[in-house]
C-alpha positions in Angstrom: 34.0 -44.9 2.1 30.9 -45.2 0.3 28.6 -46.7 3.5 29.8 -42.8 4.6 28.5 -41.5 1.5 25.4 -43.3 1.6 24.6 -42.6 5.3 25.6 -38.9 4.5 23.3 -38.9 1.3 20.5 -40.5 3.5 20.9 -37.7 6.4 20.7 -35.4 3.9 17.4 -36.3 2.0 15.7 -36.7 5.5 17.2 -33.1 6.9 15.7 -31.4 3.8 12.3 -33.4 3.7 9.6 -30.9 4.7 7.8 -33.3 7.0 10.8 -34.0 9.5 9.9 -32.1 12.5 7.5 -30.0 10.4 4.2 -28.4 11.1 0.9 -30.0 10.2 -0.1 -27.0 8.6 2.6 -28.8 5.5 1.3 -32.2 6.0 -1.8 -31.3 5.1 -1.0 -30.1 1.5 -0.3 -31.8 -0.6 3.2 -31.6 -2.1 3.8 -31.0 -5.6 6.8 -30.7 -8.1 8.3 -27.9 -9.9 11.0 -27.7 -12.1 13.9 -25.0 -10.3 12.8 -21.9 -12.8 9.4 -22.0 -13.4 6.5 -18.3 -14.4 5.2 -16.8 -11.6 2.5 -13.7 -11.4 1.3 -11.7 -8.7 -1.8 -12.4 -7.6 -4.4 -9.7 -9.0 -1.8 -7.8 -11.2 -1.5 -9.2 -15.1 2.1 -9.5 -15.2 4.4 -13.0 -15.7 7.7 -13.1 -14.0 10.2 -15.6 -14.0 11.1 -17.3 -10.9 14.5 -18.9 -9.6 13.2 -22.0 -7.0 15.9 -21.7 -4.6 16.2 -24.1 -1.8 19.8 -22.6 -1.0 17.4 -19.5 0.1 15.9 -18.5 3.4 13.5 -15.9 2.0 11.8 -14.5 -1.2 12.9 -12.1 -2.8 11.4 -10.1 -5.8 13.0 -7.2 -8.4 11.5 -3.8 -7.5 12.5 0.0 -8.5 11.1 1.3 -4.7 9.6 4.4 -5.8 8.4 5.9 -2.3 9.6 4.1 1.1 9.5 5.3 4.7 12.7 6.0 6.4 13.8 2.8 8.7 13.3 4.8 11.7 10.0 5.8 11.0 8.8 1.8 11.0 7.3 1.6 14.3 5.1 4.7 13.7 2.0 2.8 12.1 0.5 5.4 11.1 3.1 6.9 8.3 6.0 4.9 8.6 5.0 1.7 7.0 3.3 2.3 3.8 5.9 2.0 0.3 5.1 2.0 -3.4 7.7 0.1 -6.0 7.6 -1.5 -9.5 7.6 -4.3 -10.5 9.6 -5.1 -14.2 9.4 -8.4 -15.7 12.3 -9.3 -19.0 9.4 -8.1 -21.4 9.6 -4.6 -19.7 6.3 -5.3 -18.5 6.0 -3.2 -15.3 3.4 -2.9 -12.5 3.2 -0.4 -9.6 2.3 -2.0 -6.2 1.4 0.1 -3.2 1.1 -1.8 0.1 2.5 -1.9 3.9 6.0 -3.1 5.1 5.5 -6.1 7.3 9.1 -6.1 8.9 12.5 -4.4 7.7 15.1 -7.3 7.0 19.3 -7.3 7.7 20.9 -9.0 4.8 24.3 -9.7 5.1 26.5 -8.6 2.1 29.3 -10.8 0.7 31.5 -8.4 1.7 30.8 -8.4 5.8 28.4 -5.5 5.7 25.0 -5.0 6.3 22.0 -4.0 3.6 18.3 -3.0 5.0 15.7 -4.6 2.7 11.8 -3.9 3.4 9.8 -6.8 3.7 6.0 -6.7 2.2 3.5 -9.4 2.2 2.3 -10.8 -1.7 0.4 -13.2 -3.0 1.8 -15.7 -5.5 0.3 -17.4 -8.4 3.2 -20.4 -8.9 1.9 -23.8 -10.2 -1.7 -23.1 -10.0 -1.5 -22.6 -6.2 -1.8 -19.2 -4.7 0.9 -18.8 -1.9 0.9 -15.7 0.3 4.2 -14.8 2.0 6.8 -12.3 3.0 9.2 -11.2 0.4 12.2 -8.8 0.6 12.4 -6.1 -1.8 15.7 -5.3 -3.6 17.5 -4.8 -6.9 17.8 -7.5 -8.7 18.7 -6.3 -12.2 21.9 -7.3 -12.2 20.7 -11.5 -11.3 19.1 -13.5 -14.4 15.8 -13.9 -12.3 13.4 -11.3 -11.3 12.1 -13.4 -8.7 13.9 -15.9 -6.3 11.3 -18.1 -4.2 13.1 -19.6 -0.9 12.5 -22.0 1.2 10.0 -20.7 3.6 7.3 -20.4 0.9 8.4 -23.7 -0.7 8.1 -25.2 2.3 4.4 -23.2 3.1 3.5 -24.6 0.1 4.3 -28.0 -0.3 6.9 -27.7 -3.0 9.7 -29.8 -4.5 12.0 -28.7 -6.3 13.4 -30.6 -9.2 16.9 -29.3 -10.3 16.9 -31.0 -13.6 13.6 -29.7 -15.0 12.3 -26.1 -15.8 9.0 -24.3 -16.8 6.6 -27.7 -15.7 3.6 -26.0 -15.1 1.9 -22.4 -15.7 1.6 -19.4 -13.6 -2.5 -20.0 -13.8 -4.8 -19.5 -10.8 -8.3 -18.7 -10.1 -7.4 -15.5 -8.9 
């Protein structure tokens, strides 16, 4: 029983590793680790937000109020149907307004079966020191302890791992 544990537990840590069949675009950071919350800002916008490191995650996802959004149908018309404007709220009430363009709509599934339509924008990051650009959906998170929930796609982008037993190792400080 416990050489099937171990073999498990080995297959595992090699499945998750970022540099098993990985890009070299990740091989050539170098990795770095962070503690599973950790601050987070926005790059050019003075606001902190706390961040949930969630390997269990495909994609980012961030807290906004979406105050003007195209329909869905609309997308594919570049001219009007891709720009949207949302805020930002951090746990200090600290908000920001961001206007920008949807890169790509995205089909969550619900725990209940269905379907929910989340817009997907493009930000740039400032988590520990690094600046990471990547895609992040857009939905309401007031009701999760986190505004901010970085998956796996930009951890992997960026090189990092995630330690589960620590928290807040390093600050949200970039030279933006």
């Amino acid at each position: 029983m416990l050489n099937k544990l171990v073999a498990g537990a080995s297959a595992a840590i090699l499945m998750a590793s970022p540099a098993f069949g990985d890009s070299a675009k990740t091989a050539e950071k170098e990795r770095f680790t962070l503690g599973w919350l950790e601050h987070v800002r926005i790059v050019g916008l003075d606001i902190e937000l706390d961040a949930k490191l969630d390997t269990g995650a495909t994609t980012s996802s961030i807290h906004a109020v979406i105050l003007e959004k195209p329909k869905r149908d609309e997308f594919d018309d570049e001219e009007n149907g891709r720009d949207i404007i949302f805020k930002v709220i951090n746990e200090d009430g600290d908000e920001r307004t961001i206007d920008t363009k949807i890169v790509r709509w995205a089909s969550i599934k619900t725990k209940k079966g269905g379907l929910v339509h989340r817009p997907v924008v493009e930000l740039e990051f400032c988590l520990g020191g690094r600046i990471i650009k990547d895609e992040v959906t857009l939905a309401d998170r007031a009701h999760f302890n986190y505004e901010t929930l970085i998956g796996r796609n930009m951890l992997k982008s960026a090189g990092i791992i995630v330690d589960s037993s620590d928290i807040y190792t390093k600050k949200a400080r970039c030279n933006e």
